[in-house]
Structure formats: C-alpha cells, structure tokens
Residue frames relative to the residue before (quaternion, step in Angstrom):
aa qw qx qy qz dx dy dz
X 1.0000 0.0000 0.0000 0.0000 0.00 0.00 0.00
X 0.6824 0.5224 -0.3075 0.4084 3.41 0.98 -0.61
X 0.5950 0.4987 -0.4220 0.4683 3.40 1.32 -0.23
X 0.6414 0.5528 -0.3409 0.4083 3.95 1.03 -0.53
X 0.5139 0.6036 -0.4342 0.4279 3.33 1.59 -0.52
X 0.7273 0.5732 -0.2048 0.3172 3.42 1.05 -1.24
X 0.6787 0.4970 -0.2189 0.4944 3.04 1.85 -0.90
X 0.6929 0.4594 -0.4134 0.3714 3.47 0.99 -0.17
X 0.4898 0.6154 -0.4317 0.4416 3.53 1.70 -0.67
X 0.6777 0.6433 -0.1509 0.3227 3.82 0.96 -0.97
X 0.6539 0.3592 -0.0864 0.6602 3.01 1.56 -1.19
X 0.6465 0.3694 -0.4415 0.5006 3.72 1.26 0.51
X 0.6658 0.5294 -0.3591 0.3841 3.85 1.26 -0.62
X 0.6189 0.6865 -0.2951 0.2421 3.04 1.02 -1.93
X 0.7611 0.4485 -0.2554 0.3929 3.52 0.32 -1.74
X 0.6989 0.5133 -0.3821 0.3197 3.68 1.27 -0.89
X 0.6546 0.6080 -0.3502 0.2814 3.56 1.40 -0.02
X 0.3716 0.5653 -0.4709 0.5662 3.41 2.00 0.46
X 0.6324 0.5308 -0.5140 0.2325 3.63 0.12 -0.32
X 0.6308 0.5370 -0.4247 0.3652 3.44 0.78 -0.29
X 0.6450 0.5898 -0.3003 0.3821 3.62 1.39 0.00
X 0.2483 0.8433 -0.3629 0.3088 3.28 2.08 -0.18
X 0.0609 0.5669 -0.7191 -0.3972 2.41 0.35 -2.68
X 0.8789 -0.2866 0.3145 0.2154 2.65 -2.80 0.62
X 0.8465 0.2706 -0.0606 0.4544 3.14 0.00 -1.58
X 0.4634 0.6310 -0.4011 0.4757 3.52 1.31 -0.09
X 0.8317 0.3537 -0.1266 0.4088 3.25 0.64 -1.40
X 0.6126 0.4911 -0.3776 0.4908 3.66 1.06 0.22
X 0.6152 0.4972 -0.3834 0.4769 3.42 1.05 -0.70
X 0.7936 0.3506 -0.3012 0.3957 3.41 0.66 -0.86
X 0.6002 0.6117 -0.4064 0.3169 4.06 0.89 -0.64
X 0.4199 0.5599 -0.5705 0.4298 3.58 0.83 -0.23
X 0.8186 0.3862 -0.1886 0.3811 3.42 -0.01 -1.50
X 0.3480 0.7694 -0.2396 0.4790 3.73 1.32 -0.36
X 0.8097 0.4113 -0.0961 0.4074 3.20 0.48 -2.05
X 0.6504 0.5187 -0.1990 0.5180 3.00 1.14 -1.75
X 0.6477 0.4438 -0.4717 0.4014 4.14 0.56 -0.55
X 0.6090 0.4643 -0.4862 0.4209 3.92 0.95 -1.13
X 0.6685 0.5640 -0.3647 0.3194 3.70 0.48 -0.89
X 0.4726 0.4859 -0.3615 0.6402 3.77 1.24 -1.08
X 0.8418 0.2901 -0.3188 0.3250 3.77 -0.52 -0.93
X 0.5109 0.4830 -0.5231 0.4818 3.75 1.01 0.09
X 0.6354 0.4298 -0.4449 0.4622 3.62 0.50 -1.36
X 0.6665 0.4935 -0.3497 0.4359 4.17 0.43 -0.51
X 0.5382 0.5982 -0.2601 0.5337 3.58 1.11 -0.67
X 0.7886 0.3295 -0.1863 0.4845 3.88 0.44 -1.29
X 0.4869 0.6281 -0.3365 0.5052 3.58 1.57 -0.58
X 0.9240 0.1595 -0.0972 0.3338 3.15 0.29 -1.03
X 0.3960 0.5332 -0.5837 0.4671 3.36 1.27 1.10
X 0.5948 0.5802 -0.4246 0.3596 3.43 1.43 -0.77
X 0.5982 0.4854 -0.3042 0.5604 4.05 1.01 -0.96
X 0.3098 -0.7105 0.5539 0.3041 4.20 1.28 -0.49
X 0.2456 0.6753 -0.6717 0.1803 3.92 0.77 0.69
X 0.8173 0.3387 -0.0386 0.4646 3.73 0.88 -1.01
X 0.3348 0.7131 -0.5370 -0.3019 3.66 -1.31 -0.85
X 0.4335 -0.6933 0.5161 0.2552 3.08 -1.38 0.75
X 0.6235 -0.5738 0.4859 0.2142 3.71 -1.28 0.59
X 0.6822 -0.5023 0.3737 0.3777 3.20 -1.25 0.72
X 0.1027 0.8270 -0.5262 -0.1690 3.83 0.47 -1.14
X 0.7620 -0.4069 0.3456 0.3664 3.44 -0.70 0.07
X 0.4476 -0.8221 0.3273 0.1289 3.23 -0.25 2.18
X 0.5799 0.0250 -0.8143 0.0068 1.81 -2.00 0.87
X 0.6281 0.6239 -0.1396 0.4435 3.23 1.58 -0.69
X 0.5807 -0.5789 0.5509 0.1555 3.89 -1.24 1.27
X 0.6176 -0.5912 0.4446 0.2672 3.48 -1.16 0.90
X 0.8020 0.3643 -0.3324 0.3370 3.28 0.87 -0.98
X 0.2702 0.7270 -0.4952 0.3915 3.68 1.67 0.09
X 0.8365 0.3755 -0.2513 0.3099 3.46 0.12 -0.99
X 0.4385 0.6313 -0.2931 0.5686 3.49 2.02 -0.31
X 0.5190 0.6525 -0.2555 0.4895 3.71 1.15 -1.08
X 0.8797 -0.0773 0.0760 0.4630 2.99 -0.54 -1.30
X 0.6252 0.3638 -0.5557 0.4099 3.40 0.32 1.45
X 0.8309 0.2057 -0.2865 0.4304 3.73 0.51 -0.92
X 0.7095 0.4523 -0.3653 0.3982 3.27 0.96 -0.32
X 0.4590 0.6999 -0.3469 0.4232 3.39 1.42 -0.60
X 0.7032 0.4974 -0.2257 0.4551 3.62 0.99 -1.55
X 0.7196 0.5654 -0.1940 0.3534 2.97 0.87 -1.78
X 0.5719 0.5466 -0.2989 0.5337 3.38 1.20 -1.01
X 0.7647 0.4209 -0.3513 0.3386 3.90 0.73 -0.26
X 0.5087 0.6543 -0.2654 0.4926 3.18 1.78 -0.79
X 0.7957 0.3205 -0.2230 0.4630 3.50 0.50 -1.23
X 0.6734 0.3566 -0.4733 0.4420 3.75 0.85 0.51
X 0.5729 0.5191 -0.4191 0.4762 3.64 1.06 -0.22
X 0.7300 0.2763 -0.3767 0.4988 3.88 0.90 -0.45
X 0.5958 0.5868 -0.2689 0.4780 4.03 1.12 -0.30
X 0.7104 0.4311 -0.3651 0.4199 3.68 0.22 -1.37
X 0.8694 -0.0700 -0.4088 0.2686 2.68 -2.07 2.02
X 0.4207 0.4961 -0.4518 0.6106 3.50 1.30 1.13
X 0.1498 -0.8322 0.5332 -0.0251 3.76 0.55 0.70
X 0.6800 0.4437 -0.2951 0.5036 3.92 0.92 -0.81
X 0.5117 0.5099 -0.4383 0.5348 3.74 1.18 -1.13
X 0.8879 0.3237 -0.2686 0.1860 3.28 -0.34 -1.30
X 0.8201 0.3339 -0.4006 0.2355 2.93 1.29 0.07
X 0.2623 0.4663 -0.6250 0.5685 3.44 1.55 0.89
X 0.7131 0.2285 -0.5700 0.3383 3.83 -0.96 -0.04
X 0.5693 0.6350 -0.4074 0.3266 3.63 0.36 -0.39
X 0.6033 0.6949 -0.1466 0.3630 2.90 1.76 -1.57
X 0.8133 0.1874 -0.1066 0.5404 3.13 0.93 -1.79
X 0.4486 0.5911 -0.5480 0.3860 3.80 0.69 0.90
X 0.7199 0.3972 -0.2595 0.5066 3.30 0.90 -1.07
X 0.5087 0.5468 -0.4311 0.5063 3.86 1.29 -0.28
X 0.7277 0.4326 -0.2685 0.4596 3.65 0.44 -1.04
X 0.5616 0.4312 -0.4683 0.5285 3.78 0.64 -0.47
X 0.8615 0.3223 -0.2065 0.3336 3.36 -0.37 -1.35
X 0.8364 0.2328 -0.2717 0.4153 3.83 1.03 -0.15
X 0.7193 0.2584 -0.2387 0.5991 3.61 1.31 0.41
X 0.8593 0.0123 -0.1502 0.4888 3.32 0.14 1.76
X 0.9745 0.2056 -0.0420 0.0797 3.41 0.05 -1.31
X 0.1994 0.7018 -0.4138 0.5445 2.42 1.95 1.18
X 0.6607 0.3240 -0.3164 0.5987 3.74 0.66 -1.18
X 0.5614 0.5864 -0.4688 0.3481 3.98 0.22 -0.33
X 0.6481 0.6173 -0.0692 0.4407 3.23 0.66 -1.50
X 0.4910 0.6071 -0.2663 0.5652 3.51 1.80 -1.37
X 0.6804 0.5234 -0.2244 0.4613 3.05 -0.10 -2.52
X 0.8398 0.3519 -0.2654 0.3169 3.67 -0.88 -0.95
X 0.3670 -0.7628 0.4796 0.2311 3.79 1.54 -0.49
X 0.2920 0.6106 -0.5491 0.4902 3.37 0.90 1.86
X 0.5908 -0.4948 0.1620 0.6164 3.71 0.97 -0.39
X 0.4235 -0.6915 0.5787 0.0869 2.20 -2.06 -0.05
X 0.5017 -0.6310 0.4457 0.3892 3.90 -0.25 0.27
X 0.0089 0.7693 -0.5672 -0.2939 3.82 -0.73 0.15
X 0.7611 0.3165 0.0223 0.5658 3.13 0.60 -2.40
X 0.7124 0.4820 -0.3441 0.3766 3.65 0.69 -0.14
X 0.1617 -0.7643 0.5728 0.2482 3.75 -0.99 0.31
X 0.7233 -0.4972 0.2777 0.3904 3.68 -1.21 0.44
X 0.5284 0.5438 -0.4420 0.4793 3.43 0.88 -0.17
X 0.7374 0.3934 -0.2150 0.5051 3.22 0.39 -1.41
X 0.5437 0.3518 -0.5563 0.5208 4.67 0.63 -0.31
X 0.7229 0.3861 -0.4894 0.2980 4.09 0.24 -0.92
X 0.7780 0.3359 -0.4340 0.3057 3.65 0.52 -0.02
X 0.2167 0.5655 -0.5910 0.5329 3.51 1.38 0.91
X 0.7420 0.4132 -0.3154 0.4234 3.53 0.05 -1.35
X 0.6363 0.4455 -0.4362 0.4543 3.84 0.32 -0.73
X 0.8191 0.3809 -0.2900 0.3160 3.36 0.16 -1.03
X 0.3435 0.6394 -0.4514 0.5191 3.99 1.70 0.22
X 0.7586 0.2907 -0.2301 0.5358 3.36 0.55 -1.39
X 0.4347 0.5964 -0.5189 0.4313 3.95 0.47 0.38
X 0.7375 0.4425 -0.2076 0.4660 3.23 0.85 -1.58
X 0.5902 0.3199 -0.3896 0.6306 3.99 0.56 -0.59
X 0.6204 0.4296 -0.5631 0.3368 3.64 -0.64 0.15
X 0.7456 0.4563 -0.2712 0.4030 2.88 1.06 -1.59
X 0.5834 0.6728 -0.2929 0.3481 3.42 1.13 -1.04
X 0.6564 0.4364 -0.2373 0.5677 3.86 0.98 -1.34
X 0.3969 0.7674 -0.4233 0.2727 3.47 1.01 -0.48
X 0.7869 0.4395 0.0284 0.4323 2.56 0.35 -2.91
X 0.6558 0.4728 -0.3965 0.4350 3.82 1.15 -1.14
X 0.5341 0.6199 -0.4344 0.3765 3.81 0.80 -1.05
X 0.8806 0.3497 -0.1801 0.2641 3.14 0.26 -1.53
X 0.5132 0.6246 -0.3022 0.5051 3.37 1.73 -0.12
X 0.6051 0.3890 -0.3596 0.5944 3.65 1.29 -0.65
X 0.8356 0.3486 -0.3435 0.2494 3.84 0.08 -0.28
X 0.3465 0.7964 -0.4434 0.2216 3.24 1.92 0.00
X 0.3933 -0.7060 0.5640 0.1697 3.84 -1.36 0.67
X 0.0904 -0.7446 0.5267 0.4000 3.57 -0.40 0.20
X 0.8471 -0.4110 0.2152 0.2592 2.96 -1.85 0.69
X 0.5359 -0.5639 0.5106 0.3662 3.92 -0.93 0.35
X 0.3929 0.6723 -0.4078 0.4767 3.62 1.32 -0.30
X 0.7496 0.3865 -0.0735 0.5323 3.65 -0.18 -1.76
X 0.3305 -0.6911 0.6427 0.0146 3.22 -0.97 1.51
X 0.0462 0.8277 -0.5592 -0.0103 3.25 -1.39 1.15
X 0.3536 -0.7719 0.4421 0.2893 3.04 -0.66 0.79
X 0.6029 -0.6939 0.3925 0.0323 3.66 -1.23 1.83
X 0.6955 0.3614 -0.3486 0.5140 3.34 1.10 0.08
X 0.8523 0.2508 -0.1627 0.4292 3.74 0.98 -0.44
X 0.2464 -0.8841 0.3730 0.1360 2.78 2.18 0.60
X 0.2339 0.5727 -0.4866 0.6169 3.26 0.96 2.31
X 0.3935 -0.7337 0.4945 0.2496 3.19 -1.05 1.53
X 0.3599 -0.6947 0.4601 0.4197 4.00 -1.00 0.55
C-alpha cells in the first residue's frame, strides 16, 4: 500500500510539471475544456462503479484513487493533446486512438491494477476503449464549440461603436 501512496502522489505531481511547457495562452485556451472532461469523466467514473464495470481504490483520504488519475494525467494529457491536435481533427483522432490503445492493451491497464487505482470488473477493453474514444469525442467536440464561441464576430448588421469597441 505504501507503494500506491507514492504512485498516486506521482501520478498527481508528475504530469503538472509539463504544464509549464504549454505556455500561457496554450493553457487557457485549452483548460476550460480540460476541466469540463475531468468533470464528464468523474460523472462516468461514479456511473460506472454504480453499473460495477470498474472499481476504484481507496487512495489517499479523503479522496478516491481515481481523483488523482483525474486531475493529473488526464487533466494534463487532455491539455497536451489539444494544444498539439486542435483543428487537425484526423491527427487527433488516430493519436487519441493509439494512446488509449496503448494504455489499455500493452500494459496499463494491469499497471493501474498492480498499484490499486482500478480495476476493470463487468467491462472488457474493447468496450473501456470505446468509453475512452467517445471522452475524447466529447473534448474535441467541447473545445470545438468553446473556440468557436470565443472567436465569433458580430454581424455587419449591428452597429458598433469604434472607440469602445461596445455593441450600441
């Protein structure tokens, strides 16, 4: 148990020390959507201990094993792969593709076992990678909708007034 203590502190610090390689403007554009995926994947996380597809370990109170999976590798990871991916929709989803392939069929599922972060019950890997595909559907789809809402123009219709650059 003492080695899972180490792995969950690790798998919450580790990923946050790439973040400083983003950059600024990297990392705001992309954490809205970031936030909103750990949240979707907890509400998917608590769902599916409730159906028993998974369970998640005790991890280090007050807090659940998979909290620290949340909001460190997927949190990070979820920023990395839209700052190198976003508006290349094919890249991102074959890299999406083979990350979640490589976790879940060469190794890190039984890792993830071993260390007592979860564990699969009622579900089989085919069926966690399309959970996983369709997460990364939703953040694509999500950064999508936020991108394009921050860059909308208003219309040539809708006077504005040019000095406080405030619709009248």
């Amino acid at each position: 148990m003492k080695n899972s203590k180490l792995v969950y502190m690790a798998s919450l610090i580790l990923p946050w020390l790439t973040v400083p390689f983003l950059g600024r403007n990297s990392f705001k554009k992309y954490l809205p959507a970031a936030i909103f995926m750990s949240t979707f994947t907890k509400a998917i996380d608590l769902f599916g201990e409730k159906k028993r597809w998974w369970r998640f370990y005790k991890g280090i109170p007050p807090s659940d094993s998979m909290n620290f999976f949340n909001f460190g590798p997927y949190l990070v990871t979820s920023l990395w792969m839209l700052k190198m991916t976003f508006g290349k929709f094919p890249l991102y989803l074959i890299s999406n593709t083979i990350l979640h392939f490589c976790f879940i069929f060469l190794g890190g599922i039984e890792l993830v076992d071993r260390y007592k972060i979860f564990t699969l019950k009622k579900l089989t890997k085919f069926q966690y990678l399309a959970i996983d595909l369709f997460r990364a559907l939703i953040l694509y789809g999500f950064q999508y909708v936020n991108h394009f809402s921050q860059h909308t123009k208003p219309s040539k219709d809708v006077p504005i007034d040019r000095r406080n650059h405030r619709i009248r």
